[in-house]
N, C-alpha and C positions, 0 to 999 in steps of 0.2 A: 532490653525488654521492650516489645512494642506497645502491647496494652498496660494504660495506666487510667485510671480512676476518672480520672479528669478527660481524657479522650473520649470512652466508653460514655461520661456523663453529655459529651458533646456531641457526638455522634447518635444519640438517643435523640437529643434535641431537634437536631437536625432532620430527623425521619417523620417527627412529630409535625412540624413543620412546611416539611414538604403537601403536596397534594395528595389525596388518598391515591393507595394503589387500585390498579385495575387489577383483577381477578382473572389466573389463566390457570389452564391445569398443571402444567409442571413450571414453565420459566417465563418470568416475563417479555414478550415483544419489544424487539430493539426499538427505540422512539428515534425520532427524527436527529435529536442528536447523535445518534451512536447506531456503529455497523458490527452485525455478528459475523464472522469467518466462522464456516462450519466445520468441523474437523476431517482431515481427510481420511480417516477410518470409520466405519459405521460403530462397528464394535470397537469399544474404548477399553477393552482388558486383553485385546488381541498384541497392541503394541508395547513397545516398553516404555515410550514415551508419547503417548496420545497426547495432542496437541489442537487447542482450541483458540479462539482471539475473538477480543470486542473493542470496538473503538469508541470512544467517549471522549468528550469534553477537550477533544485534541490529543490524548492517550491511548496508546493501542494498549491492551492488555492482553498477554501471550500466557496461556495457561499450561500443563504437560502435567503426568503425573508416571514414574516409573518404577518400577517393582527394584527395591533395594535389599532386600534380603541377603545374610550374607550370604548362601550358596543358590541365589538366584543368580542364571546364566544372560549374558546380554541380550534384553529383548522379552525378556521373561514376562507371559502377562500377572496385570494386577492379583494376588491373589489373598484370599480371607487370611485370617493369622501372621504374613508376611509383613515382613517392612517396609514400606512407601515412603516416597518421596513428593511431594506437590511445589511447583516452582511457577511462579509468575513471574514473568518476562515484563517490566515499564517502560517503556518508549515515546517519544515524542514521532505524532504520528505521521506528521511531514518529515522530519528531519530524518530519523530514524535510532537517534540520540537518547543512552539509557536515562531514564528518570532518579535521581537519586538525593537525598536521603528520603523514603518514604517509609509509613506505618499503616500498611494495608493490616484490615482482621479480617480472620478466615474461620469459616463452622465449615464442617464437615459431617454431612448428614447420609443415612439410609434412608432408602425412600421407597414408598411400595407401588408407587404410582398414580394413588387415588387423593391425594394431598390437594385440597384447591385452594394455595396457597401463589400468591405472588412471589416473586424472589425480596421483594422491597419486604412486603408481611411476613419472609420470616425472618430476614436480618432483624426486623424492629420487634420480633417475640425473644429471639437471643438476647437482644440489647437488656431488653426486660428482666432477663434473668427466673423467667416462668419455671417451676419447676417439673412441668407437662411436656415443654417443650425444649427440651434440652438437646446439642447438639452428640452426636455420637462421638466426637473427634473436636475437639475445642484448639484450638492453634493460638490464643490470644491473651491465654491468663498463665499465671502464676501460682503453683500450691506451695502453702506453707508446711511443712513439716514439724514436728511437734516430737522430741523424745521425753517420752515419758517414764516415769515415778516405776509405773510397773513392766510390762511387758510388751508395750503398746507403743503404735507410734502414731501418732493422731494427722491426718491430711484434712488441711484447711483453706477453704476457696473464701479468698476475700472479698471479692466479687460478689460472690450469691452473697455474702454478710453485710455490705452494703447496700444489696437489695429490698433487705430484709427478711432474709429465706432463711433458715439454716447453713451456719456457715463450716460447720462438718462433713468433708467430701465422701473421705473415708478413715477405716483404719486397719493398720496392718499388726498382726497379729504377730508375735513375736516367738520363741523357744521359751527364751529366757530374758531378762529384763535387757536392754541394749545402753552401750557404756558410749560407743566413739562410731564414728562412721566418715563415708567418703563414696563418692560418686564415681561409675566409667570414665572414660574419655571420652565418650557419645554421650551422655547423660543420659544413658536408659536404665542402670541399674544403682543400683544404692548396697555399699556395702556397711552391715554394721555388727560389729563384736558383740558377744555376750558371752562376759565373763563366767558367769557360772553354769554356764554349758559347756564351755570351752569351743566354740563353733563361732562362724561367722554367718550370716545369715543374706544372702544374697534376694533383693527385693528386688520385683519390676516394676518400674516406675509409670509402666503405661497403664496396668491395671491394679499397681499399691498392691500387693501381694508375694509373698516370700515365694521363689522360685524352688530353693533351695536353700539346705545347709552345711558348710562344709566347716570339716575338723578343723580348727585352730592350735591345739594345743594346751595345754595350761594359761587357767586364769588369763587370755587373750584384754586387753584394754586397748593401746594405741593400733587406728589404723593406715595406712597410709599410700595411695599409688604411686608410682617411681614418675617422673617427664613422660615417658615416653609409652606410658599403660602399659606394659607388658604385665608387672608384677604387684601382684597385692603386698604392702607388708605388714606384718601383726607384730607388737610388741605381744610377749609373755613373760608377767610381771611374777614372778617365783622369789622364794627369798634363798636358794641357792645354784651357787657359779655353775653349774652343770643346767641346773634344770631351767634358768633366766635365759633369754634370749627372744629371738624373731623366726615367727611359721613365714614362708614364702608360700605366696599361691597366685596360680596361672592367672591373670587377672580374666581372659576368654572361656579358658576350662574349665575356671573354677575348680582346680585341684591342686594338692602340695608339693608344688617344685620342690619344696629342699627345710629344711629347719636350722638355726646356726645358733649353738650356743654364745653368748656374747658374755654374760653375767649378772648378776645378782641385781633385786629391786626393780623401778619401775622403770619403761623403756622409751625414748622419744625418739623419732627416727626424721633422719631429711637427708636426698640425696646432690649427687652434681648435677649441674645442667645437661649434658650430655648421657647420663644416668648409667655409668660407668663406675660411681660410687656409690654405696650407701654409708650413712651415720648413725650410729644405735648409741644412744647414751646408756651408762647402767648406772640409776642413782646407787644402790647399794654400796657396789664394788668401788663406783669413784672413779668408772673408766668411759672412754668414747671407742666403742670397735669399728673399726675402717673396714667395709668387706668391697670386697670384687663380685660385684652383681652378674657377670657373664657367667663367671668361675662359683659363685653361690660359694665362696669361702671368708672366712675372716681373713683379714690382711695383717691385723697388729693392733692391739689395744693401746692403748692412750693415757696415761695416766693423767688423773686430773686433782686436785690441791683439796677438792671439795666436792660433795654431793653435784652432781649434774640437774640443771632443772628444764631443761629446754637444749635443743639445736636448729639452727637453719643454717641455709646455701644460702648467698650471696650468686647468681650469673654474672653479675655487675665486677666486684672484685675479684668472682674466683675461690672464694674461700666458705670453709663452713665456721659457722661462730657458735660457742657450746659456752651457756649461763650459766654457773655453778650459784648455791646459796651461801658461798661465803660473798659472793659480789665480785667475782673475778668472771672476765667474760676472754674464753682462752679463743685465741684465730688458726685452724688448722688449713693449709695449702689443698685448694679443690685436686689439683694433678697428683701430688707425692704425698697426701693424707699427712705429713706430719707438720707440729707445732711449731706454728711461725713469732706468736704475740700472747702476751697473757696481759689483759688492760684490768684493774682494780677500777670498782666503779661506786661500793656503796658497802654497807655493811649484810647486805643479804638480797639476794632477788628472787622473784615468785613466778617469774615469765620473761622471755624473751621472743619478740617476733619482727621479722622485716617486713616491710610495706612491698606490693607487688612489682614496682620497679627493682628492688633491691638494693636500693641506696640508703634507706633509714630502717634503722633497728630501734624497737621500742623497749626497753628494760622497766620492770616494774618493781622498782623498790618499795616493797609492799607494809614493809616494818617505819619506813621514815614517810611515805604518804607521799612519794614522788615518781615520777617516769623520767627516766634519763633517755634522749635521745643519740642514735648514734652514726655518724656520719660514716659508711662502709667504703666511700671513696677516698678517704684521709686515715681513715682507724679512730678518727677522735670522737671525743661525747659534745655533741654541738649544742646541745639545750638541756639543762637543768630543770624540768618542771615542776610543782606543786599542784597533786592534783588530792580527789577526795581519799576517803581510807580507804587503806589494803584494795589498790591497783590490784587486779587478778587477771586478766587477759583484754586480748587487744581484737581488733574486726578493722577491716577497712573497707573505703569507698572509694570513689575517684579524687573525693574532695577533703575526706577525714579521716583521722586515725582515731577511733572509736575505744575508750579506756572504762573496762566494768571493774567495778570493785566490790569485795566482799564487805565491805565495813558499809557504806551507803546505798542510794536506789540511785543516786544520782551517778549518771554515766558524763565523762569527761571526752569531749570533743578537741583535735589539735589539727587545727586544717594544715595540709600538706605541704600547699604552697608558699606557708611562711616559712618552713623550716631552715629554708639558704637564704633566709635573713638572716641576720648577726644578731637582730633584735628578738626579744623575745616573744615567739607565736602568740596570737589571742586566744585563750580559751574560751569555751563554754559547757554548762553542765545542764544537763537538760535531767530531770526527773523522770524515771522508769517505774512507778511503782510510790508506795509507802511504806515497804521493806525492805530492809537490808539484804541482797541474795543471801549473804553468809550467814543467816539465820537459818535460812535450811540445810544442814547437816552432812547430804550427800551429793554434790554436785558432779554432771558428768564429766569426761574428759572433753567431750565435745564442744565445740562455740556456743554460747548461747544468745548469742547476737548475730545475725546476717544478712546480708543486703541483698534487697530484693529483686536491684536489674534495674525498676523501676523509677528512673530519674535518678533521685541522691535518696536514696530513704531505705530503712533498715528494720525489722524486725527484732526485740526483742525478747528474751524467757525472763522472767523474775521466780524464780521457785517459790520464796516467801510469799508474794502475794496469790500463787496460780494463776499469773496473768501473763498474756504474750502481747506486749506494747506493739503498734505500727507508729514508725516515727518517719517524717518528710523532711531534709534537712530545710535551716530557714526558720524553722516556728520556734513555740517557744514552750514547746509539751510534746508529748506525741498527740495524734491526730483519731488513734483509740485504741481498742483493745480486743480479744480477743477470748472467747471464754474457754476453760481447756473443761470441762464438765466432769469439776471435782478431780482431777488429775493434777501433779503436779509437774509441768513444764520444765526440765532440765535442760534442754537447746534446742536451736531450731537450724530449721536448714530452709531451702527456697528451689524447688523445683521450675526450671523456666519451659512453657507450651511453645512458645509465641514464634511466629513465623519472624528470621532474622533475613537480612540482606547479606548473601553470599559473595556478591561481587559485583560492579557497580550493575545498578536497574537489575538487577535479578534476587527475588524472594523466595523463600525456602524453608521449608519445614520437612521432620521425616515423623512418621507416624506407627503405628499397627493397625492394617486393617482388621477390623472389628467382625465384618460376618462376608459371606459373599453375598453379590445383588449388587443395584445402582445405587450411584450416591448422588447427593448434590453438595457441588464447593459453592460456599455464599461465600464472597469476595466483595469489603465492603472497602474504599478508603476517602478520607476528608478532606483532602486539600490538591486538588479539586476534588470535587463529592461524585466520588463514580461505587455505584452499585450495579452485581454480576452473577451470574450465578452459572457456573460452569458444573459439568456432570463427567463421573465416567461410569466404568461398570470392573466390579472384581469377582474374578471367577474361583468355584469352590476347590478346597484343596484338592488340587492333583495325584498325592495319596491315598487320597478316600480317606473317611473315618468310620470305622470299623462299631458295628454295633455295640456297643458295652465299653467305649472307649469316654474317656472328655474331652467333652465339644460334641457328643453325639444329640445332644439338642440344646435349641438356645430356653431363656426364660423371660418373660415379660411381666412385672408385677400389674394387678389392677385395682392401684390405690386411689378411691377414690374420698379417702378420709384420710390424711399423715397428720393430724391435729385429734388425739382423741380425749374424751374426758378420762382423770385418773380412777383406777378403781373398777372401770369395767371393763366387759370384754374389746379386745384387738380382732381383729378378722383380719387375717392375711389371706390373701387371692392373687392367684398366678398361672400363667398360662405357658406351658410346655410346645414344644412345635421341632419340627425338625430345622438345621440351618439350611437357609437357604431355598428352601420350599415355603414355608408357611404351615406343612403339614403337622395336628395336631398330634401330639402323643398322648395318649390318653389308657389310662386303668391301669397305673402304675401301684401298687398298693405297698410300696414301699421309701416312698418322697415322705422326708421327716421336716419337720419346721424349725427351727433354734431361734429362739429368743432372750438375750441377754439386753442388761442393763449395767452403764459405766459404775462403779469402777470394775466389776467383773466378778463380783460376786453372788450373783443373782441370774440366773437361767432357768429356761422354759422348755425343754421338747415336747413337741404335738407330732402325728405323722399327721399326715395333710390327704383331705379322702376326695377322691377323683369321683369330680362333677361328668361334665360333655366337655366336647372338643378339646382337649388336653386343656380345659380349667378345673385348677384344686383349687382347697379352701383349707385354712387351720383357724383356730380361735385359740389368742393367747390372750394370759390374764396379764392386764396394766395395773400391778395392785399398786402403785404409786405413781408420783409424778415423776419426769425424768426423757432420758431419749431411750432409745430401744433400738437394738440394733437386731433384724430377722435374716437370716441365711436361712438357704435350701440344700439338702443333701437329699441323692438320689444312689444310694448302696450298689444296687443292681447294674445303674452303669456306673459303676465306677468314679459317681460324682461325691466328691467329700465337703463340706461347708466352704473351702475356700476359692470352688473352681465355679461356680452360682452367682450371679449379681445377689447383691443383698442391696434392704432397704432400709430406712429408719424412719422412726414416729417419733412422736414429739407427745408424750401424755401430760395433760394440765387438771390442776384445781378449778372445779366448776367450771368449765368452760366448754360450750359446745363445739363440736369439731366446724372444721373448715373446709368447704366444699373445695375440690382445687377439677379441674377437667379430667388430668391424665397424671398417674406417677410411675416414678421410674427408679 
């Protein structure tokens, strides 16, 4: 993760600092330290990799950006809707030596041309966290993920919360309440079951909105991707041998390769390294089914002594390790699926997971108030631990093994690097809360702790309190909290923006372009302090979009009040235009307004009555205090609430609203 808290706060600093910037219409004039290379294409959506450089401070900085899409052709230019890619080249300017390790941030802005903004004033309004001036394409931050209580899955920018903005990005709107989920191989989609729809629900992560939903099967809970992304797999939790088993789906197509009966009860899956096997426990039945992932057949069940409560793969050994609740933890052969070791380890276990190396297995003896450790390279249990009550699942870091339990708030830390001592690890329990998770009744399948990329530190859900902690390893609390607005937080997950280092001196991010038109890349990094601000241009889809389609125009809110008193009117204002023109749409007499209010019970329709130059207006009633979430649907084209920016307001007790410039 390149952006953290403490960079952002330093890099603010630093601009503050500096001497005011000089005022130019699009970018600012190279200074005496630093030489711009012009690109050698006039038009920057012509190439596939348009290619710009500035030299700074002894730095060359080599910019490009190329249309990634998957069925774009080599060379293909930039275009709206597609996927891009932006790479910064660091080099030492004499030598020609890649720069590395560096944490350059990048905004990525649409620009209309009339901006009289310096490149310096607007890295330092991003830094700011304004909510007028927000970039289109953000490469720096981190969203929190939020599963919630209902049907919702809450997106949380920490950043703007530290700013003191609203720290509610978005939210994605569900079928049916979500149980388990699991990311692409590219981290652009987010997959999550929902058991009483029977469906899985495929979300895009660039604009937090369900794509699609595809059939899962019965009562669907565990999900999980194979090593190698091809395939999605869904546990389906049935209480009979016929109808229990795993939906397979394309993990690309998003449809159902194949269904394999395994058996009865609930289903936890993990595969081999090479992913040539799969493993499907079936508590009911008592068994582990071994399938042949090429062939989509079962290979041979497994009997097991006891209830199955977990499985993982070991790459390290070779082997998959299946936790039963009697406390037997059985070892099956990754090549020939059959049982090699049955180790006795406690009188019942509630979890079993390995650490990302695959050498240590965490077993949570949830009834004796212990985690037994267990060494994958010997087979033996190397640590004996005592930790709080009822151990319930595990999270890791580079530094700890992260122990939540249902009996207390207090979460149990066991750093990794002691564990090939002989002696026994040091723990620590650090406080998440003033409730016990297991006070809340329905907990997901999913983690409710995860790490944020971010240095050593970790997110986590406490349901009992409705709070989602941010914790920094090191301290001796978490460092705060997050408000989930009257929802209750069942796990979280951590979506990463940030532009990473693909290979030495070279950074990289890949994105969706957002509309066609120019952009500006602001290109900021601290050590040495070089600010940049590179442009290209992307061209409208090649397709066309066909009148009455979406996407057939873009929408700009003009909120000039998101702070309003509770009790009276809301006025929502917005401005319709074609992409890529600027051309008004105007005297639609069928644009409807929705306003809801968390937890979801509470909604408003107004149709919205068309002013001049494609600006509408609606007035919703704030008859309470609270946030408010407004979507636009326009029937005629074929726009429905979810294909529309929406915005939110914030309505308060006595309090006059807040003048802000611009909302968005």
């Amino acid at each position: 993760m390149n952006t953290t808290f403490r960079y952002l706060i330093s890099a603010a600093f630093a601009l503050i600092l500096l001497p005011a910037p000089v005022r130019v219409a699009a970018q600012p004039a190279p200074d005496e330290a630093s030489k711009t290379e012009e690109p050698q294409q006039a038009n920057h959506g012509a190439a596939a990799a348009d290619s710009q450089a500035v030299v700074k401070k002894g730095m060359r900085v080599e910019f490009s950006v190329e249309n990634v899409g998957t069925d774009a052709p080599t060379g293909a230019p930039i275009t709206e809707r597609e996927y891009a890619e932006v790479r910064f080249r660091v080099t030492d300017a004499e030598t020609g030596a890649p720069v590395s390790p560096l944490e350059p941030a990048v905004w990525i802005t649409r620009t209309t041309g009339s901006e009289d903004l310096s490149c310096r004033e607007r890295i330092g309004s991003y830094l700011q966290g304004m909510l007028g001036f927000q970039a289109d394409v953000d490469l720096n931050k981190y969203f929190i993920l939020i599963l919630n209580n209902d049907r919702s899955i809450s997106v949380v920018d920490p950043l703007l919360g530290v700013s003191g903005i609203t720290q509610l990005y978005a939210m994605v709107m569900l079928e049916k309440r979500g149980e388990d989920w699991t990311r692409s191989a590219d981290d652009k989609l987010l997959f999550v079951t929902m058991p009483e729809a029977g469906k899985v629900a495929v979300v895009d992560l660039d604009n937090f909105k369900v794509a699609r939903n595809v059939e899962a099967g019965a009562n669907p809970v565990r999900i999980a991707l194979q090593p190698d992304g091809r395939y999605l797999w869904v546990g389906n939790d049935a209480s009979g041998e016929d109808d229990g088993g795993v939906t397979v789906i394309d993990a690309r197509a998003h449809t159902v390769a194949g269904r394999i009966a395994t058996g009865a009860g609930h289903h936890e899956i993990a595969f081999s390294g090479d992913s040539l096997l799969a493993f499907v426990t079936n508590k009911d039945s008592g068994t582990l089914s071994v399938i042949d992932v090429q062939k989509l057949e079962k290979v041979r069940d497994l009997p097991l002594e006891a209830s199955p409560v977990a499985v993982q793969f070991s790459p390290l050994s070779g082997a998959a390790y299946v936790a039963s609740d009697d406390g037997a933890l059985t070892t099956i052969d990754g090549a020939t699926g059959e049982i090699t070791d049955r180790l006795a380890t406690g009188s019942g276990l509630a979890a079993f997971r390995l650490d990302p190396s695959g050498r240590w297995g965490f077993l949570a003896q949830a009834s004796e108030n212990r985690v037994d450790v267990l060494d994958a390279s010997s087979g033996a249990i190397a640590h004996r631990l005592e930790v709080g009550e009822q151990p319930h699942q595990f999270t890791f870091t580079e530094t700890y093994a992260y122990v939540r339990h249902l009996g207390t708030a207090d979460v149990t830390l066991i750093p990794l690097a002691q564990l090939s001592l002989k002696a026994r690890p040091g723990l620590q329990r650090i406080g998440f809360g003033s409730k016990a998770p297991g006070e809340y009744a329905n907990p997901a399948a999913a983690d409710a702790i995860s790490p944020t990329g971010e240095w050593t530190a970790v997110v986590a859900a406490n349901p009992a309190d409705k709070y989602v902690y941010y914790y920094m390893e090191g301290m001796i609390a978490p460092m705060g909290s997050y408000t989930t607005y009257g929802r209750v937080p069942r796990a979280v997950g951590v979506v990463d923006r940030s532009v990473r280092e693909t290979e030495r001196g070279i950074y990289a991010a890949k994105f969706r372009v957002p509309a066609s038109g120019d952009y500006n890349v602001a290109f900021l990094m601290d050590s040495p302090f070089i600010d940049h601000c590179f442009a290209f241009t992307a061209k409208p889809d090649a397709r066309g979009v066909a009148e009455g389609q979406a996407g057939s125009v873009q929408l700009e809110y003009v909120a000039e009040e998101r702070r309003v008193p509770a009790g009276g009117p809301l006025a929502v204002r917005f401005v319709l235009t074609r992409p890529g023109s600027d051309e008004p749409v105007s005297g639609l007499e069928d644009v409807v307004v929705l306003a809801t209010r968390p937890p979801g019970t509470w909604q408003e329709r107004q149709r919205a009555e068309p002013l001049e130059l494609g600006l509408y207006e609606a007035s919703i009633t704030a008859d309470q205090a609270g946030v408010y979430y407004v979507s636009v649907a326009v029937p005629s084209l074929g726009l429905d609430f979810t294909e529309l920016p929406y915005i939110t307001f914030m309505a308060v007790e006595d309090a006059p609203p807040e003048k802000e410039k611009k909302g968005s």
